[in-house]
Backbone as CSV, one residue per row, in Angstrom:
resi,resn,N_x,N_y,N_z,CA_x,CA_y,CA_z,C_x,C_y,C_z
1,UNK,0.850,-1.198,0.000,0.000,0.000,0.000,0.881,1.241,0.000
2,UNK,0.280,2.342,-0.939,1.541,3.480,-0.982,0.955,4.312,0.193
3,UNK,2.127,4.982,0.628,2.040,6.034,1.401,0.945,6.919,1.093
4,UNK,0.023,7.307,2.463,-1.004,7.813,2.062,-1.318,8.215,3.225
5,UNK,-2.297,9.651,3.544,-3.240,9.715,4.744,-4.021,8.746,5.359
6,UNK,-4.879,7.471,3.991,-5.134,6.698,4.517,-3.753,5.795,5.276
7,UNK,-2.952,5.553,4.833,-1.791,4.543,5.527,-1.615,4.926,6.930
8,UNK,-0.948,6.071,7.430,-0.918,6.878,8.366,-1.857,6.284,9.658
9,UNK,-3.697,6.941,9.045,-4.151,6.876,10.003,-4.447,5.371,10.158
10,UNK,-4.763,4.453,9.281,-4.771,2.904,9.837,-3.798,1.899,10.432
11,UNK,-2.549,2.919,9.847,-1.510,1.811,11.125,-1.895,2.153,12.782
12,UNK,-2.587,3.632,12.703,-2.357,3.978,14.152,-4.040,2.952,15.097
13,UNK,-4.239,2.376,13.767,-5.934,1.422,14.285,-4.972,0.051,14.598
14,UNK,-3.882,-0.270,14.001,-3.446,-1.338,13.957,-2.588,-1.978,15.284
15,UNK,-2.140,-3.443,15.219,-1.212,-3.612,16.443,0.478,-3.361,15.507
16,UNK,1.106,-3.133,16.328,2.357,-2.705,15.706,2.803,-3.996,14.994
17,UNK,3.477,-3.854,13.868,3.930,-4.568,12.436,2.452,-4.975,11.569
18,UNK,1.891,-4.844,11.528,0.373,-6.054,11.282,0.433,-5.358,9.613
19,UNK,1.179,-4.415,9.009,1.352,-4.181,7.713,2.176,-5.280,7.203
20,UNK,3.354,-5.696,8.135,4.332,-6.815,7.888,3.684,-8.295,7.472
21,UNK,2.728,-8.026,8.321,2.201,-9.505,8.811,1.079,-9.241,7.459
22,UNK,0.348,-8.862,6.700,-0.309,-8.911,5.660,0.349,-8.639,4.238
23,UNK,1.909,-8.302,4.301,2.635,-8.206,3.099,3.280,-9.596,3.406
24,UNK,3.440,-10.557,4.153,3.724,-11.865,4.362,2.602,-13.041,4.075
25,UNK,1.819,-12.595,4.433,0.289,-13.231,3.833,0.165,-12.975,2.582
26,UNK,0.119,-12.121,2.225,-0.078,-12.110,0.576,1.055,-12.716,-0.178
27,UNK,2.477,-12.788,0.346,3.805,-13.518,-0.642,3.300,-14.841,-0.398
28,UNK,2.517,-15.432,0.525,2.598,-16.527,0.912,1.086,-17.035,-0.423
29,UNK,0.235,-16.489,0.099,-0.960,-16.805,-0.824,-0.433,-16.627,-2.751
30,UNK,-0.501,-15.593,-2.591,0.065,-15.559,-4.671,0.990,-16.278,-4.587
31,UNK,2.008,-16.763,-3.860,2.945,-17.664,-4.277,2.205,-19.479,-4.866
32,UNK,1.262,-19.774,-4.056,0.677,-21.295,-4.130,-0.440,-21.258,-5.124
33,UNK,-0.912,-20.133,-5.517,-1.867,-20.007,-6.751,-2.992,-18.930,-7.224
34,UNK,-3.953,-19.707,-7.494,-4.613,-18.473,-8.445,-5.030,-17.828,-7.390
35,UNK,-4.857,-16.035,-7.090,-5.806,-14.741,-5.953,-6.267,-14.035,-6.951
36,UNK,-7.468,-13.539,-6.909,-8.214,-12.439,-6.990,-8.181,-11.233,-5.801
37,UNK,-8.405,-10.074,-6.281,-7.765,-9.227,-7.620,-6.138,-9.777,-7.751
38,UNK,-5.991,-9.121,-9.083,-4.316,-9.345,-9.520,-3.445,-8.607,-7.791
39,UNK,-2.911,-8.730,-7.058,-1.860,-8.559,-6.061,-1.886,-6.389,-6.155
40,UNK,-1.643,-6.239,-7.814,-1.564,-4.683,-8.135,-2.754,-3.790,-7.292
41,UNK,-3.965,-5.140,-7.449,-5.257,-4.172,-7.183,-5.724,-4.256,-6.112
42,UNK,-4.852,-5.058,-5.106,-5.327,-5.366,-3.890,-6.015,-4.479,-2.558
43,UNK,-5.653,-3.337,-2.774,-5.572,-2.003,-2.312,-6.619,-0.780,-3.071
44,UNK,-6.724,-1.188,-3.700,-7.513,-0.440,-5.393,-8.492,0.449,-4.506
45,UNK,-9.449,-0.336,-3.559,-10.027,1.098,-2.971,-9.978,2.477,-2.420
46,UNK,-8.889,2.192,-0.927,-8.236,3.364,-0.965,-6.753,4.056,-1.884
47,UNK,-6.282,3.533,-2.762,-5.658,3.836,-3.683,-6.624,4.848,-4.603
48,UNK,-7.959,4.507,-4.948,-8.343,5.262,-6.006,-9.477,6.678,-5.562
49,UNK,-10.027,6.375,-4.004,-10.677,7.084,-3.545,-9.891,7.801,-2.116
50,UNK,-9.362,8.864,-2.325,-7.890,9.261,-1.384,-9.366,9.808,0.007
51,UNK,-8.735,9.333,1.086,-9.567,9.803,2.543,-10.187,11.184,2.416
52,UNK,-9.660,12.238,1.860,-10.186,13.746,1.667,-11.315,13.688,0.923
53,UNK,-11.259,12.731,0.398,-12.575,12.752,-0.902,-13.521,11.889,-0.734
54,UNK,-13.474,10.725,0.591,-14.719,10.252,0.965,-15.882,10.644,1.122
55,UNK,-17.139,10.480,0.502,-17.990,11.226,0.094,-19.360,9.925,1.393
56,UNK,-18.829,8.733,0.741,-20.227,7.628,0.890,-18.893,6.065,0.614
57,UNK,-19.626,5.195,1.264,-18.764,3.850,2.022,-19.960,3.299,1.480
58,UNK,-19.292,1.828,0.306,-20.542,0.906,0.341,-19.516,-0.542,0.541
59,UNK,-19.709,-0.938,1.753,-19.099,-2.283,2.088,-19.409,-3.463,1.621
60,UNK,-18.692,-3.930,0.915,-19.469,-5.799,0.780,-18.216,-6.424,1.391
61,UNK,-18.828,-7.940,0.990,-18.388,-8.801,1.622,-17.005,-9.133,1.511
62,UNK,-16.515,-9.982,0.409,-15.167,-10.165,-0.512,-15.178,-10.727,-1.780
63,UNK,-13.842,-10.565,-2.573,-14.150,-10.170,-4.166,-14.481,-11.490,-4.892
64,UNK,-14.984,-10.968,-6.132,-15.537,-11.854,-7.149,-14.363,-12.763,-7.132
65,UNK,-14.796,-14.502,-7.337,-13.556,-15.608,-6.989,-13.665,-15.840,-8.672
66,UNK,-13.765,-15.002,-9.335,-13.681,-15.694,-11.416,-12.248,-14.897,-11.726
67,UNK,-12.540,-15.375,-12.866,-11.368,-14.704,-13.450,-11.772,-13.327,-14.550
68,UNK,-10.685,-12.331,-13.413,-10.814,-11.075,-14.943,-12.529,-10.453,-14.061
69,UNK,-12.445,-11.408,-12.715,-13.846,-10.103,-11.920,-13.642,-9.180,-11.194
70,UNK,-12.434,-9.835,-9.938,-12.240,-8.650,-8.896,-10.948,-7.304,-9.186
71,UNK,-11.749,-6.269,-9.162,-10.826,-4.579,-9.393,-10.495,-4.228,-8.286
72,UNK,-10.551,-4.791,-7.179,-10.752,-4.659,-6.167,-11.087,-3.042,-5.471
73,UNK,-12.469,-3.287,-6.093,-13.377,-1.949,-5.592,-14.645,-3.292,-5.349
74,UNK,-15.567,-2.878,-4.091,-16.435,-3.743,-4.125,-17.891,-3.634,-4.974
75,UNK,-18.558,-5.017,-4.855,-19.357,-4.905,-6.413,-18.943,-4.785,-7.560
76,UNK,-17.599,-4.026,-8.421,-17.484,-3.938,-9.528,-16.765,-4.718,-10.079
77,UNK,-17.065,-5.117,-11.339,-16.409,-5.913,-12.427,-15.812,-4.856,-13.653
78,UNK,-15.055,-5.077,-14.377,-14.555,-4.189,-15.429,-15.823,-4.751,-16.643
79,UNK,-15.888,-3.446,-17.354,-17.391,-3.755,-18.621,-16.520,-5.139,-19.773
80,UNK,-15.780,-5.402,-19.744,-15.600,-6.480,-20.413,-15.976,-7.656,-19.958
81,UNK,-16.662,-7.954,-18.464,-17.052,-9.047,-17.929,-18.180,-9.068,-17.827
82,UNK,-18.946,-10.046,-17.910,-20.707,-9.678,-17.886,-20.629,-9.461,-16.221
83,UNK,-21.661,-8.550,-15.603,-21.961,-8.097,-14.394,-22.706,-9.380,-13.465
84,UNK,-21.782,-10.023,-12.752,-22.507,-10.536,-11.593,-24.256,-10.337,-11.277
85,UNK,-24.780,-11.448,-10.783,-26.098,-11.241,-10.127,-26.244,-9.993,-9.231
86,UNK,-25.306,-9.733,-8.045,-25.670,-8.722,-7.463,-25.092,-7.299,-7.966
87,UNK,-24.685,-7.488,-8.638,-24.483,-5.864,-9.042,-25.369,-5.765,-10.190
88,UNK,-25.975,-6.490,-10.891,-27.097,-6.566,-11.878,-28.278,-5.927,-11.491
89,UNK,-28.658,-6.344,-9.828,-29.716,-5.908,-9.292,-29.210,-4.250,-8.754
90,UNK,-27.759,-4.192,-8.178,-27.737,-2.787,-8.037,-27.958,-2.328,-9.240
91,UNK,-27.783,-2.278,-9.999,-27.845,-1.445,-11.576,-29.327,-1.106,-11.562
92,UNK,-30.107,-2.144,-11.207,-31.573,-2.083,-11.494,-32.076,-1.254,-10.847
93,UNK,-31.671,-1.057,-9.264,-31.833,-0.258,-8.404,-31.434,1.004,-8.551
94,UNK,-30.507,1.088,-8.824,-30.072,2.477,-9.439,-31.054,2.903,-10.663
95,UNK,-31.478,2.312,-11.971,-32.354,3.016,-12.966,-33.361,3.160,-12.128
96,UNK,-34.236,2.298,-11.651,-35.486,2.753,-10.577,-35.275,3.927,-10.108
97,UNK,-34.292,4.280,-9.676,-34.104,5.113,-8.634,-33.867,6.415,-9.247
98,UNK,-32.595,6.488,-9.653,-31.873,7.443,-10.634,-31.825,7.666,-12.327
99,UNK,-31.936,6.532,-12.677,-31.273,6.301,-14.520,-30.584,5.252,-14.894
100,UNK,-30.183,5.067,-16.373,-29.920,4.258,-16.219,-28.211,3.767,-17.201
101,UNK,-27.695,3.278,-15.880,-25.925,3.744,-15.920,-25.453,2.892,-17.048
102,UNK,-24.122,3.534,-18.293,-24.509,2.229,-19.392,-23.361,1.346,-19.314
103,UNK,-22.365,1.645,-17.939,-21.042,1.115,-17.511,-21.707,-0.156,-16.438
104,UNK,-20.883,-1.013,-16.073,-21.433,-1.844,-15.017,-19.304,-1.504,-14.061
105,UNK,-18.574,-1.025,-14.729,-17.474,-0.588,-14.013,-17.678,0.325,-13.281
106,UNK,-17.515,-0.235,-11.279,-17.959,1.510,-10.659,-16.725,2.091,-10.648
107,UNK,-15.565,2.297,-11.008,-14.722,2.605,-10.990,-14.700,4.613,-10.787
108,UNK,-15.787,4.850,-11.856,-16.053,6.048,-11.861,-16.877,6.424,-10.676
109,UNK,-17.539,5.786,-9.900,-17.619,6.491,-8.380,-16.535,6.169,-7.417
110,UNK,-15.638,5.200,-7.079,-14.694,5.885,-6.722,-13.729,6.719,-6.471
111,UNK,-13.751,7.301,-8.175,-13.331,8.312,-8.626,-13.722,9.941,-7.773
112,UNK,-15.072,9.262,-7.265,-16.358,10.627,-7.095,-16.149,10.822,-5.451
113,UNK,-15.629,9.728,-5.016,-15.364,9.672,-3.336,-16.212,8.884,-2.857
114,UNK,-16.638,7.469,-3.455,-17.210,6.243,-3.139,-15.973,5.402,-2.425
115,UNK,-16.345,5.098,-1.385,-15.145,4.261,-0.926,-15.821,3.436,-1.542
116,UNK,-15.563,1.739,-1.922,-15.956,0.321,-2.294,-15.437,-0.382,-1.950
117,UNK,-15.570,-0.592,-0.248,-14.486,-1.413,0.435,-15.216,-2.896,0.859
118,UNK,-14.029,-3.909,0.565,-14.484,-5.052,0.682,-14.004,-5.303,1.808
119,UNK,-14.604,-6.330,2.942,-14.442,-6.662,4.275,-12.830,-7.604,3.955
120,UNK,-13.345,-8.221,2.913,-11.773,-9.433,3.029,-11.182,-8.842,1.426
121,UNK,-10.051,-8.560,1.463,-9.532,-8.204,0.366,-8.985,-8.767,-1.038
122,UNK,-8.757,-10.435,-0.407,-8.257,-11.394,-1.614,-9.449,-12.593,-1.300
123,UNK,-9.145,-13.459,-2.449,-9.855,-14.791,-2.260,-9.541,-15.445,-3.456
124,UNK,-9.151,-17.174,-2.928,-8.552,-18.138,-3.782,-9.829,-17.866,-5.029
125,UNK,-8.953,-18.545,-6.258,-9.883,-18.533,-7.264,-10.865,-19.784,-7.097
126,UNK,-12.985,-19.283,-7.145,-13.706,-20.270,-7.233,-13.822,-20.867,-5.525
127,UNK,-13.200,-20.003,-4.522,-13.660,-20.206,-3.079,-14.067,-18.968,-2.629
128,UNK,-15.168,-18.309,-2.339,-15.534,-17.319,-2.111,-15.274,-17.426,-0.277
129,UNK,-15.402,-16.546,-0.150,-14.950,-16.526,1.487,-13.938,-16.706,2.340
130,UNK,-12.832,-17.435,1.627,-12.098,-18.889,1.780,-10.806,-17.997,2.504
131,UNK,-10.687,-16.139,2.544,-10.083,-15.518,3.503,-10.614,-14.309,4.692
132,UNK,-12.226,-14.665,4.571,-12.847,-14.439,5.219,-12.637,-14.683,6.837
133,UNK,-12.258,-13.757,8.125,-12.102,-13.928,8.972,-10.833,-14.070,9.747
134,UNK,-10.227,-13.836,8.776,-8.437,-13.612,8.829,-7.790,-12.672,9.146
135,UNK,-6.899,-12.330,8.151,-5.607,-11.101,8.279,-6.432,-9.761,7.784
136,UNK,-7.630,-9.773,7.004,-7.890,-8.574,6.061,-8.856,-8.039,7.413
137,UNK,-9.803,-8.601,8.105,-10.796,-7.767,8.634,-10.349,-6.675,9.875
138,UNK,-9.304,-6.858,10.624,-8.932,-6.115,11.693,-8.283,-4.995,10.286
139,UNK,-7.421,-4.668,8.889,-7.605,-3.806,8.435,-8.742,-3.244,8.113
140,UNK,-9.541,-3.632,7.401,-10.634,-3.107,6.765,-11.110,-2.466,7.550
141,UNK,-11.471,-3.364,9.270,-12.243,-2.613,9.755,-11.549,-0.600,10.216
142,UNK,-10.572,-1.158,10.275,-9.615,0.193,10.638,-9.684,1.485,9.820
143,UNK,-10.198,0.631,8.354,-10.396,1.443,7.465,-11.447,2.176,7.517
144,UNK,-12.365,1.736,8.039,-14.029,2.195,8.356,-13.700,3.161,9.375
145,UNK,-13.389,2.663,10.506,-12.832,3.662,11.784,-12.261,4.643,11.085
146,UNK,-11.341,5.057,10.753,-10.744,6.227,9.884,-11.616,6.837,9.051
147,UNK,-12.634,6.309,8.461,-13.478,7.177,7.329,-14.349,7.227,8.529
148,UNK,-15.039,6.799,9.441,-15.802,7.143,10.752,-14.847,8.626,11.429
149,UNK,-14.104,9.020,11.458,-13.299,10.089,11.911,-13.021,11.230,11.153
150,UNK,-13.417,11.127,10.231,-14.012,12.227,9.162,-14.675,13.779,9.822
151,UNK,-14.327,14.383,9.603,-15.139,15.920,10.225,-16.001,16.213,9.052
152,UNK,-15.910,15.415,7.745,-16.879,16.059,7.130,-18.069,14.544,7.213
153,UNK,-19.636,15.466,6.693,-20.095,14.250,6.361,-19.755,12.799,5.661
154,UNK,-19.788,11.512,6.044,-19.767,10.353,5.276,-21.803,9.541,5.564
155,UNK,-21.931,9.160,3.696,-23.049,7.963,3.853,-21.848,6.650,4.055
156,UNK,-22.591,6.289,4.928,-22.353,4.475,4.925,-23.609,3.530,4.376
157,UNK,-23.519,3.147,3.383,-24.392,2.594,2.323,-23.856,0.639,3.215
158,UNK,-25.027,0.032,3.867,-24.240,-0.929,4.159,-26.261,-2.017,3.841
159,UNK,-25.439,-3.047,2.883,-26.745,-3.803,2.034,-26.453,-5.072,2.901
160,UNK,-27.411,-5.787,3.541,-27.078,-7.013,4.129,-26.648,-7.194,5.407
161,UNK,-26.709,-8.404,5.800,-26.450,-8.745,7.385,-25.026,-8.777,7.686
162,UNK,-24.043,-9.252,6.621,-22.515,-8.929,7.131,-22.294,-7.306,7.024
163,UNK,-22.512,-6.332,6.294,-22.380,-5.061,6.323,-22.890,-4.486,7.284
164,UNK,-23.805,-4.707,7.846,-24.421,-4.169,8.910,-24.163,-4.358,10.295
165,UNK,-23.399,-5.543,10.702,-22.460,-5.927,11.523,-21.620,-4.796,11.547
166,UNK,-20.847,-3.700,10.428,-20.037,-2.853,10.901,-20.483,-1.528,11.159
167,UNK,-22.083,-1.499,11.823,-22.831,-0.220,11.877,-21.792,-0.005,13.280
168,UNK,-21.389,-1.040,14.228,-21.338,-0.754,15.284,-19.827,0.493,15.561
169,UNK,-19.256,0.009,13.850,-17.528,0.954,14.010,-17.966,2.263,13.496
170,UNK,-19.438,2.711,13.346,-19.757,4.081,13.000,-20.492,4.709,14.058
171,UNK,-19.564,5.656,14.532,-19.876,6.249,16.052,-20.017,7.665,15.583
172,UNK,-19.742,8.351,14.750,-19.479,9.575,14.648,-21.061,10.220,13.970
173,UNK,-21.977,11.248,14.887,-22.814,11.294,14.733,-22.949,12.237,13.522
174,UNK,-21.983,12.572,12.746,-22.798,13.705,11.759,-22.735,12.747,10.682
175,UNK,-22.543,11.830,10.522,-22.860,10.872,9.374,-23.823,9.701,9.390
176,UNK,-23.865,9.754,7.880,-25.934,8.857,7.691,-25.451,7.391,7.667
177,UNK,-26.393,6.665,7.915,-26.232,5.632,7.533,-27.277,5.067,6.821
178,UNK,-27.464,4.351,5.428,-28.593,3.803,5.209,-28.301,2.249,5.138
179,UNK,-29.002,1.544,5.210,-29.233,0.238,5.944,-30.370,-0.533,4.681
180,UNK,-30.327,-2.069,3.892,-31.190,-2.341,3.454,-30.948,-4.005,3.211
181,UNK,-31.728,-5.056,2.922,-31.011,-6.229,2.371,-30.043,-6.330,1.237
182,UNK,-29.409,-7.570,1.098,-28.495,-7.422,0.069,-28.981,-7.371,-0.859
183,UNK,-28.078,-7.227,-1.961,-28.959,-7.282,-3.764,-28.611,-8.539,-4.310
184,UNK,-27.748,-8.944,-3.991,-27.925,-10.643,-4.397,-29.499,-11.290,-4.510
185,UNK,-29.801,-12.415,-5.691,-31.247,-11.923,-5.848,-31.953,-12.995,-4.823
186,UNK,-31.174,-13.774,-3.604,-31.716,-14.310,-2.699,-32.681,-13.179,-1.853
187,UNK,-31.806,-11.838,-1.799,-32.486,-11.483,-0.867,-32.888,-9.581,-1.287
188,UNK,-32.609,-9.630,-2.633,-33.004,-8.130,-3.281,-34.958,-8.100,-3.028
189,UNK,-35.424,-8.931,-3.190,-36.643,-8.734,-2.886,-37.209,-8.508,-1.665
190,UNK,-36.720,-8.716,-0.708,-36.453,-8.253,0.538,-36.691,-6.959,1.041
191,UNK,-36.187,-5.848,0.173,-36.336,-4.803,0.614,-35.083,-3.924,0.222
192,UNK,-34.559,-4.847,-0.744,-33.162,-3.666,-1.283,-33.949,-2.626,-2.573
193,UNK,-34.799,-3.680,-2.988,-35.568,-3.388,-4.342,-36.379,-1.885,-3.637
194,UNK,-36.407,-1.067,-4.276,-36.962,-0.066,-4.084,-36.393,1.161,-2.560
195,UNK,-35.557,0.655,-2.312,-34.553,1.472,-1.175,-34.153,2.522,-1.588
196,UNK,-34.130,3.122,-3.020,-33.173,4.342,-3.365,-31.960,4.653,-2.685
197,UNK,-31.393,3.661,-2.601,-29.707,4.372,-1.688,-29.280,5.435,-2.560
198,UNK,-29.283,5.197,-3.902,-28.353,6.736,-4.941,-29.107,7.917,-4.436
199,UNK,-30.477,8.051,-3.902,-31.305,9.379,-4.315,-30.657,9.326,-2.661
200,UNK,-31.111,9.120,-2.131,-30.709,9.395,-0.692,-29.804,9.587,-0.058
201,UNK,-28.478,8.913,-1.083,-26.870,9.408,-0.201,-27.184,10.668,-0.864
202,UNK,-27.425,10.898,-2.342,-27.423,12.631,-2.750,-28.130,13.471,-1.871
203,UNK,-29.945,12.791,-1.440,-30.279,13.891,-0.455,-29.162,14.056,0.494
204,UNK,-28.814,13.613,1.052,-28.051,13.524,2.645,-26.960,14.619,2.220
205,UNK,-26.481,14.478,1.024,-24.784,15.270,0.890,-24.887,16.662,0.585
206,UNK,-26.083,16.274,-0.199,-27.084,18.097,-0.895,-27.045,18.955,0.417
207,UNK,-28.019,17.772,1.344,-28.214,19.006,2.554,-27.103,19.276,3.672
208,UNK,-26.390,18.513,3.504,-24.763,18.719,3.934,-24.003,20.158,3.959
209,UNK,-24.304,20.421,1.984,-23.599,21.268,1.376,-22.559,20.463,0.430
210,UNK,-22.649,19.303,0.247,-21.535,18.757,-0.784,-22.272,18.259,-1.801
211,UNK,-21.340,18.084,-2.587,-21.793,17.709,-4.026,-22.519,16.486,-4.210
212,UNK,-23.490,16.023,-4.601,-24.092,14.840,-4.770,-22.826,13.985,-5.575
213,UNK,-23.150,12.735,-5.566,-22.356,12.180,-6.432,-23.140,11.777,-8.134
214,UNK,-22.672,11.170,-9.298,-22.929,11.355,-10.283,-23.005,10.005,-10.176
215,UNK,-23.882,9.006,-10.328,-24.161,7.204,-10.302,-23.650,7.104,-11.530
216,UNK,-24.449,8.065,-12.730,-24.822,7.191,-13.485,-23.502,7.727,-14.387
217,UNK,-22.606,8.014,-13.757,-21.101,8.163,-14.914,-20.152,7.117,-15.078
């Protein structure tokens, strides 16, 4: 991970070396075989959305286990891959809501100050979960804590019962949280379907004073 404000403030969430101890985990994992994202993109979230520009946090779980899926931004696939079930239904949710976006790469809201942070950061190819509960979550979560310490507004966009588990690392009262089932289509009918999270992180940021974000770019 390059030097960064984010770096800074998450070592100070961390136990001392525990950067060591996850650049040893990762030589160890890419060494024995196929990881998602490529090793480059492992970091890709706060790499592409710098802490000053956190706008809105949408947490999932951990990355697509195919090949040529995880960017490691969460939910997104690059438009050369057909779009996963659950980001199919976010898309849907989003035209309902907002319009209708003709990228399925969110790359361009990270761009906007979308964090897209995934709870576990790698995963063997075709085992989803399979580093779930490990070395990545005491970061990630650190990562949340730090965008929780924000003086400006943050949405925390958190879909589902593992995302919502990290309502408890958002203490800082001038920021929203919206809350809904996942979009995976087990449980989009549930109550993700018709949630408007896009119109509503914009209300929230409008009346803030900050810029809405742009979904559908």
């Amino acid at each position: 991970m390059e030097h960064s404000a984010w770096h800074d403030l998450i070592k100070k969430e961390l136990p001392e070396g525990y950067f060591a101890q996850i650049n040893h985990f990762m030589d160890e994992v890419y060494a024995r075989g196929t990881i998602y994202p490529p090793r480059s993109k492992v970091f890709n979230a706060i790499q592409t959305t710098p802490l000053d520009k956190v706008k809105a946090v949408i947490i999932g779980q951990d990355p697509y286990h195919g090949p040529n899926q995880a960017q490691g931004l969460s939910f997104s696939v690059p438009d050369q891959v057909p779009a996963p079930p659950s980001l199919q239904n976010i898309l849907k949710e989003l035209a309902d809501d907002i319009g209708q976006k003709q990228s399925h790469d969110l790359t361009s809201w990270a761009k906007q100050g979308v964090l897209l942070l995934n709870a576990s950061l790698t995963v063997p190819e075709h085992q989803a979960n399979a580093h779930a509960n490990g070395i990545w979550e005491p970061f990630t979560d650190a990562v949340i804590k730090v965008a929780n310490q924000k003086e400006t507004p943050v949405v925390f966009i958190l879909w589902g019962g593992f995302a919502r588990k990290k309502k408890s690392l958002i203490t800082n009262p001038i920021h929203h949280i919206i809350e809904s089932p996942h979009p995976s289509p087990l449980s989009a009918h549930r109550g993700f379907f018709g949630s408007k999270p896009f119109s509503q992180t914009n209300d929230f940021l409008v009346s803030q004073g900050l810029e809405p974000i742009d979904w559908l770019r």
